[in-house]
KERO-663535 format. One record per residue: y, z, x of N, C-alpha, C in turn; residue in three letters. Coordinates in pm, 1 decimal, m for minus. Last residue first. Layout:
BEGIN
{pt {Y; Z; X}; {Y; Z; X}; {Y; Z; X}; "Ala"}
...
This chain:
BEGIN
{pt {m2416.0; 16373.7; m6734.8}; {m2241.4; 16373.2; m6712.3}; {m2221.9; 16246.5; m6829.5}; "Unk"}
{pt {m2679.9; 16604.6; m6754.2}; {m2654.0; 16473.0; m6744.9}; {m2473.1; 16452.6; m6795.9}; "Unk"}
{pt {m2744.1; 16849.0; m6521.6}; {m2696.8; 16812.8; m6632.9}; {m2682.0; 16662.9; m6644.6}; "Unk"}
{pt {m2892.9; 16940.1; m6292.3}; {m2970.2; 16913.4; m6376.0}; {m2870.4; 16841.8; m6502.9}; "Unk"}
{pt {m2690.7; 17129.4; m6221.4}; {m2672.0; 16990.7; m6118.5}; {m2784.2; 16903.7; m6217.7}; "Unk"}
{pt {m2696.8; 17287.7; m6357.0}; {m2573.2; 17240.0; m6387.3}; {m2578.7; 17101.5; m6302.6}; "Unk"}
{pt {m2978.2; 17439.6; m6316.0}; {m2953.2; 17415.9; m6445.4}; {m2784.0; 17274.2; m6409.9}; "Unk"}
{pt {m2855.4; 17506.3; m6045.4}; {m2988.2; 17394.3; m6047.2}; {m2991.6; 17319.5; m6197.7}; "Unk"}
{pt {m2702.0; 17715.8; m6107.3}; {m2652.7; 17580.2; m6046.8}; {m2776.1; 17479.6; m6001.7}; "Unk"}
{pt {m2826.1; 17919.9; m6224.5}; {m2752.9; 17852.0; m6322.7}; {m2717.8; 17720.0; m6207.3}; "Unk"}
{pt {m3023.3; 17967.9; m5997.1}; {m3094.3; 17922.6; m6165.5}; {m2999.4; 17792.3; m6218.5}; "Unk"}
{pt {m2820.7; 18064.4; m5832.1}; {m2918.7; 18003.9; m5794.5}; {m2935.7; 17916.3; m5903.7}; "Unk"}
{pt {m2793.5; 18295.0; m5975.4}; {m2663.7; 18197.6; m5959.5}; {m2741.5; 18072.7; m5892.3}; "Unk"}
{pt {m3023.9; 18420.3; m6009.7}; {m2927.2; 18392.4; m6124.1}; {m2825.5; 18298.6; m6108.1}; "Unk"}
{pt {m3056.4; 18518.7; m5755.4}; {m3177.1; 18420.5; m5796.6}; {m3088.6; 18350.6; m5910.8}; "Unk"}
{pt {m2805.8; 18665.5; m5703.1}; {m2829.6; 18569.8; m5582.8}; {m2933.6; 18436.6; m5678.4}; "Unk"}
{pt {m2910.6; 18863.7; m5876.5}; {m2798.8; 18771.1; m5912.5}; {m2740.6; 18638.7; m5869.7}; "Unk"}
{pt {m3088.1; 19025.9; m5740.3}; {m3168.6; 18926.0; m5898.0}; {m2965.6; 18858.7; m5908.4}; "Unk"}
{pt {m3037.7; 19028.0; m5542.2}; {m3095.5; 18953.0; m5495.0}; {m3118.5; 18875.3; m5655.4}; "Unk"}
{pt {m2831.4; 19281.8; m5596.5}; {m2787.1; 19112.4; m5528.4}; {m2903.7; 18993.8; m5543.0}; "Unk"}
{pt {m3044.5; 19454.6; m5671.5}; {m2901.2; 19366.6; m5780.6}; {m2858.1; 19271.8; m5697.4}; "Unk"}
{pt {m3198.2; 19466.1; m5440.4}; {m3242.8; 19455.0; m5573.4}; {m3164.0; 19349.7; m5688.8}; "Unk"}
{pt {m2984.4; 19621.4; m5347.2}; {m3065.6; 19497.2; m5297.7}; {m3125.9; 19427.6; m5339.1}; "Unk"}
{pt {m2996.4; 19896.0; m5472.8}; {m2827.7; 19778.2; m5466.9}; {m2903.5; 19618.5; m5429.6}; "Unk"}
{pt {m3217.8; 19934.7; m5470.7}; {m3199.6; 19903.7; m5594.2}; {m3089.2; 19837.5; m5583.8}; "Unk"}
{pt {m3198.0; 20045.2; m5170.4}; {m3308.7; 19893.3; m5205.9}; {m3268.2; 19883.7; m5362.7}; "Unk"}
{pt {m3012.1; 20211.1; m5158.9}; {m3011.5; 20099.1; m5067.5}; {m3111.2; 19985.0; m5102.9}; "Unk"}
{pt {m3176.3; 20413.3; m5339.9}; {m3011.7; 20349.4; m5373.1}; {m3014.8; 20237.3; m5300.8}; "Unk"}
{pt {m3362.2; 20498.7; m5170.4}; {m3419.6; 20436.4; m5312.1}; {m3267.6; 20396.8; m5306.8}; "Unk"}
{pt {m3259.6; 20607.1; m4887.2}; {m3343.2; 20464.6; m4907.9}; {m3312.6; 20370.4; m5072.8}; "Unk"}
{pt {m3126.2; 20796.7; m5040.6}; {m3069.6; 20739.5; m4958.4}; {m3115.3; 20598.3; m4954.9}; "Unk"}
{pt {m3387.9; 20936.4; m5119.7}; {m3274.5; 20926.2; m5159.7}; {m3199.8; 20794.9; m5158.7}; "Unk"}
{pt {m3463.6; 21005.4; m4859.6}; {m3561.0; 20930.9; m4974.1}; {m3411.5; 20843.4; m5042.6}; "Unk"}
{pt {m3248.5; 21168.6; m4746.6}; {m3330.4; 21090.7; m4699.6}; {m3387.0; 20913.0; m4822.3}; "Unk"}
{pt {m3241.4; 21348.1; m4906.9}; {m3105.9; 21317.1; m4865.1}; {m3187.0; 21120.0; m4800.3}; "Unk"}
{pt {m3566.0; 21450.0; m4832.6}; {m3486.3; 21465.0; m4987.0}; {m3362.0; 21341.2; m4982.7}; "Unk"}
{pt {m3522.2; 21560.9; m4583.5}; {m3637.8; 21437.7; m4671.7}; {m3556.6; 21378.2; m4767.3}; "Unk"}
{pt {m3219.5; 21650.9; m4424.2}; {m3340.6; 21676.3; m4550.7}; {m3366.1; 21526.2; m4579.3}; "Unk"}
{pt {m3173.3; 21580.2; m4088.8}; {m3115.4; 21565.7; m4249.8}; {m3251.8; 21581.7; m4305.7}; "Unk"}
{pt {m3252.4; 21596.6; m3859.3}; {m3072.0; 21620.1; m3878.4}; {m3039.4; 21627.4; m4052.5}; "Unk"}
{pt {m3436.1; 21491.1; m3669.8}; {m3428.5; 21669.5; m3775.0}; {m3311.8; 21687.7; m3833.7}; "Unk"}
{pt {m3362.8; 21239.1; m3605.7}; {m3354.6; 21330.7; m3535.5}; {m3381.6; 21494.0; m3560.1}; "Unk"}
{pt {m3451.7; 21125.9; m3857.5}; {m3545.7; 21131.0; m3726.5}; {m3489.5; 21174.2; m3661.6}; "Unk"}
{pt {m3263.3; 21162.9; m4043.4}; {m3365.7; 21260.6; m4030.0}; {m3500.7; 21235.0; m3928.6}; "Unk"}
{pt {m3037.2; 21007.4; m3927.7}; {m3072.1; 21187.2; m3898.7}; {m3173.6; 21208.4; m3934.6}; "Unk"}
{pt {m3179.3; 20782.6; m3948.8}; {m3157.2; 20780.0; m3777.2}; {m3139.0; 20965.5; m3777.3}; "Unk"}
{pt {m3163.7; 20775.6; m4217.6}; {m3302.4; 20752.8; m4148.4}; {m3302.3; 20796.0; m4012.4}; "Unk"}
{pt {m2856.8; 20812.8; m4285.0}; {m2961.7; 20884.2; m4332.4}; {m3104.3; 20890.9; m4242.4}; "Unk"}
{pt {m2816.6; 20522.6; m4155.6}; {m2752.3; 20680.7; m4118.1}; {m2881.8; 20809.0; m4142.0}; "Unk"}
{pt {m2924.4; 20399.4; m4366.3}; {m2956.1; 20378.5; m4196.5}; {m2936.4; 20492.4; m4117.5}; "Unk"}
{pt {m2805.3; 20422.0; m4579.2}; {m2940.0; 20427.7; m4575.2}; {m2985.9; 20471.1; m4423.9}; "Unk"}
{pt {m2565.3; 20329.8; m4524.5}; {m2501.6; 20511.9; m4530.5}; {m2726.9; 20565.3; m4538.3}; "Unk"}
{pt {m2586.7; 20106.2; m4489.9}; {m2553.9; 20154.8; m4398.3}; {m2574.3; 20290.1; m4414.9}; "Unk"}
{pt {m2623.9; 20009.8; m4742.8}; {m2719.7; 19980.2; m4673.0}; {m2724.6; 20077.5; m4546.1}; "Unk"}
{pt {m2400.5; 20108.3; m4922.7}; {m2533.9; 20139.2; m4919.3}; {m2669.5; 20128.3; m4809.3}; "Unk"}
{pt {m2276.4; 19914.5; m4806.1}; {m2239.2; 20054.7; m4740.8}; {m2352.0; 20118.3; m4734.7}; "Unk"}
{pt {m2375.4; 19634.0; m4871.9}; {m2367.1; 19695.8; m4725.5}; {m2370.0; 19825.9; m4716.1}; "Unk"}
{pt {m2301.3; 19715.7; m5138.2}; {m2411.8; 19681.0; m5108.8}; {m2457.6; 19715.1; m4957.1}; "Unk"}
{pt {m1996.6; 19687.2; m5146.7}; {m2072.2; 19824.2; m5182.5}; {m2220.6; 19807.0; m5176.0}; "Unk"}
{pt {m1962.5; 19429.8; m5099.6}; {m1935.5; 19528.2; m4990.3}; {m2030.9; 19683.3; m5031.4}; "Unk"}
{pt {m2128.8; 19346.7; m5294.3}; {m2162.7; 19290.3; m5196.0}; {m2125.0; 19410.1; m5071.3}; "Unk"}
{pt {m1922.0; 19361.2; m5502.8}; {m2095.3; 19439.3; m5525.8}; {m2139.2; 19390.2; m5385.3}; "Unk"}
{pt {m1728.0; 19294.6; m5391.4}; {m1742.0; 19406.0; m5430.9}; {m1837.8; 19456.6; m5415.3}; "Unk"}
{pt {m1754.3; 18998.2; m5403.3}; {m1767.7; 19088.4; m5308.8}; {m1785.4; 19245.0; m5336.5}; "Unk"}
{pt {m1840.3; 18965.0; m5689.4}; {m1930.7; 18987.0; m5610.7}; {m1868.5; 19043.6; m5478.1}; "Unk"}
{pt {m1551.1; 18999.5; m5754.5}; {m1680.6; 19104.4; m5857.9}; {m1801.2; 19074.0; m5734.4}; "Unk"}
{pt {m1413.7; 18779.9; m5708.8}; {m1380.8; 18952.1; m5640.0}; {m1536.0; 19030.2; m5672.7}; "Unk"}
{pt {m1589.9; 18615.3; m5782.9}; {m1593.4; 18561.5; m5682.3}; {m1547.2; 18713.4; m5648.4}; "Unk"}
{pt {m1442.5; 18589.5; m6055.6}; {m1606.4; 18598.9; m6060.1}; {m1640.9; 18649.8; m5903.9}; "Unk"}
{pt {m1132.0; 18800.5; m6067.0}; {m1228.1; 18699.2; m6070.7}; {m1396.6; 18697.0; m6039.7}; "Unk"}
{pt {m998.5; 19069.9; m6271.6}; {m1090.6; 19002.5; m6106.9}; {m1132.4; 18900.9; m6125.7}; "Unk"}
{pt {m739.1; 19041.8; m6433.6}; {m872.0; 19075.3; m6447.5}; {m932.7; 19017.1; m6295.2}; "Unk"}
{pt {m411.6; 19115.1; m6398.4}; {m493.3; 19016.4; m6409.7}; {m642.4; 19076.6; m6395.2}; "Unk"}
{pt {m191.5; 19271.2; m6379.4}; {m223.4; 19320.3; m6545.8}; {m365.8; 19187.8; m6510.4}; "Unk"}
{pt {m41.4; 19522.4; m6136.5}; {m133.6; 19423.5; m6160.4}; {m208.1; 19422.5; m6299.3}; "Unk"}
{pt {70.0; 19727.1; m6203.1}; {143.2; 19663.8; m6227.9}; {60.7; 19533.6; m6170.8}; "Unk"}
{pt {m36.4; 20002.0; m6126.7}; {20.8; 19959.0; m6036.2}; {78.5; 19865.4; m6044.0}; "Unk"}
{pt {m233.7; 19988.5; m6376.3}; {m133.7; 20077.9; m6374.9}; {m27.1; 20035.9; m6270.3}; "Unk"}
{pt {m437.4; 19778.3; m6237.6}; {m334.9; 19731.4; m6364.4}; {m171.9; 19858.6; m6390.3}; "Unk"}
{pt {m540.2; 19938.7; m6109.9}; {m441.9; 19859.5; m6014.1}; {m338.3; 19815.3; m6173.4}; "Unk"}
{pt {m730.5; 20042.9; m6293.9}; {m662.8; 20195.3; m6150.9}; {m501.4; 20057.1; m6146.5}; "Unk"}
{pt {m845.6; 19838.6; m6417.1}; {m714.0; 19919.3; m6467.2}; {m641.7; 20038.5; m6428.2}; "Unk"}
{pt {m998.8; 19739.2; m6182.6}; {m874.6; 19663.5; m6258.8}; {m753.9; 19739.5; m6383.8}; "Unk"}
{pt {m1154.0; 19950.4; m6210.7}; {m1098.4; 19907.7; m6047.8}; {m953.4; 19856.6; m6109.6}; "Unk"}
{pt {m1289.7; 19898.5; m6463.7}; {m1219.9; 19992.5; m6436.7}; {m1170.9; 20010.4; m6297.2}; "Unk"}
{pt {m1385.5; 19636.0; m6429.6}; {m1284.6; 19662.5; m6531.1}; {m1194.6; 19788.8; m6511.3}; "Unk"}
{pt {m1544.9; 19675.4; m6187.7}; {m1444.1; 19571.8; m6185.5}; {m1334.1; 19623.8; m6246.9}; "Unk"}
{pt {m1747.8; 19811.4; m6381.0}; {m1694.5; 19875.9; m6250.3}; {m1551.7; 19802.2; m6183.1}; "Unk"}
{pt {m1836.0; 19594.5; m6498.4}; {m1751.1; 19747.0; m6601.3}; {m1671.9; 19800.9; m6451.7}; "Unk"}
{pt {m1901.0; 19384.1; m6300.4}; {m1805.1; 19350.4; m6434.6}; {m1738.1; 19548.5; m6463.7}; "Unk"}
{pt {m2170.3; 19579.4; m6238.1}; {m2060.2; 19496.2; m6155.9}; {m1930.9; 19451.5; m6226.1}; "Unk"}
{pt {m2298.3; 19598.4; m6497.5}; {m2248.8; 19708.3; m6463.2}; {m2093.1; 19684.5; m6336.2}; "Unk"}
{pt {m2339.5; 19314.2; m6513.1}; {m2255.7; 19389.5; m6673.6}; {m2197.5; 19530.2; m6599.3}; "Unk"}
{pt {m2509.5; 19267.8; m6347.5}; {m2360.2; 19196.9; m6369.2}; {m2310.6; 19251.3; m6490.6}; "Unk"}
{pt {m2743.7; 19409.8; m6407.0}; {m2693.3; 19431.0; m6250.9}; {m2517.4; 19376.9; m6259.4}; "Unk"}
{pt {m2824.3; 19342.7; m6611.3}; {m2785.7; 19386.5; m6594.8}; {m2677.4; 19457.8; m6505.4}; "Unk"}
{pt {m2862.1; 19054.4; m6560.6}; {m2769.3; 19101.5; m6662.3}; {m2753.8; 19183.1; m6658.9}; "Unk"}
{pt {m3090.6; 19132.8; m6398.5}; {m2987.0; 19010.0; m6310.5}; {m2843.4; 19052.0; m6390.2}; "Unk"}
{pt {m3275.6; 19218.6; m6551.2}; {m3239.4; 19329.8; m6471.3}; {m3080.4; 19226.3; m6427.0}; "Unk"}
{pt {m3335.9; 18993.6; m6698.7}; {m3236.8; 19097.5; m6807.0}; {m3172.4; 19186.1; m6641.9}; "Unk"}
{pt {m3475.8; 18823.8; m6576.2}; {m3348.5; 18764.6; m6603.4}; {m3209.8; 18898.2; m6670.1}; "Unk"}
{pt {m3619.8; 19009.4; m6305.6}; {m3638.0; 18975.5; m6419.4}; {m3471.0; 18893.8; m6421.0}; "Unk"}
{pt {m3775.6; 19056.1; m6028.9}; {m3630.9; 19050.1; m6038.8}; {m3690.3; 18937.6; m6141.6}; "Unk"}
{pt {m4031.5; 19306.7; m5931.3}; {m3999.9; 19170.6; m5966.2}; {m3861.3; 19165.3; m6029.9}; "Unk"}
């Protein structure tokens, strides 16, 4: 079940990972922080890969090509990244029902 804390979490770690992306480039003379909107692709692209590098994994070890292990693995990462989109997907969801709910 996709709690409100796991959703916080999932965006605190997305955000740190950002922060430190943002100070590889800040050295490069970019000094601006990501926006809300970079932070999810991010977690979004690195979500896919996961998804993909899952798929890979499954297609070798049905061929005998790869350990269980590499395997399992593989899966559990691809559904916890899925996991974090989906409790942030529900979160952004929440907050714009909350905002259309507002009185102006």
């Amino acid at each position: 079940m996709i709690t409100p804390a796991l959703a916080a979490k999932a965006y605190a770690a997305a955000q740190a990972q950002s922060a430190s992306d943002a100070a590889g480039v800040a050295g490069a003379g970019s000094a601006t922080a990501p926006s809300f909107g970079e932070i999810l692709n991010n977690v979004m692209a690195d979500t896919v890969k996961t998804s993909r590098n899952a798929e890979t994994q499954m297609i070798a070890g049905v061929q005998g090509k790869a350990d269980l292990v590499d395997v399992v693995t593989a899966i559990s990462s691809a559904q916890a990244s899925l996991e974090t989109v989906l409790a942030v997907r529900d979160q952004v969801i929440s907050a714009y029902q909350e905002v259309m709910r507002m009185q102006i």
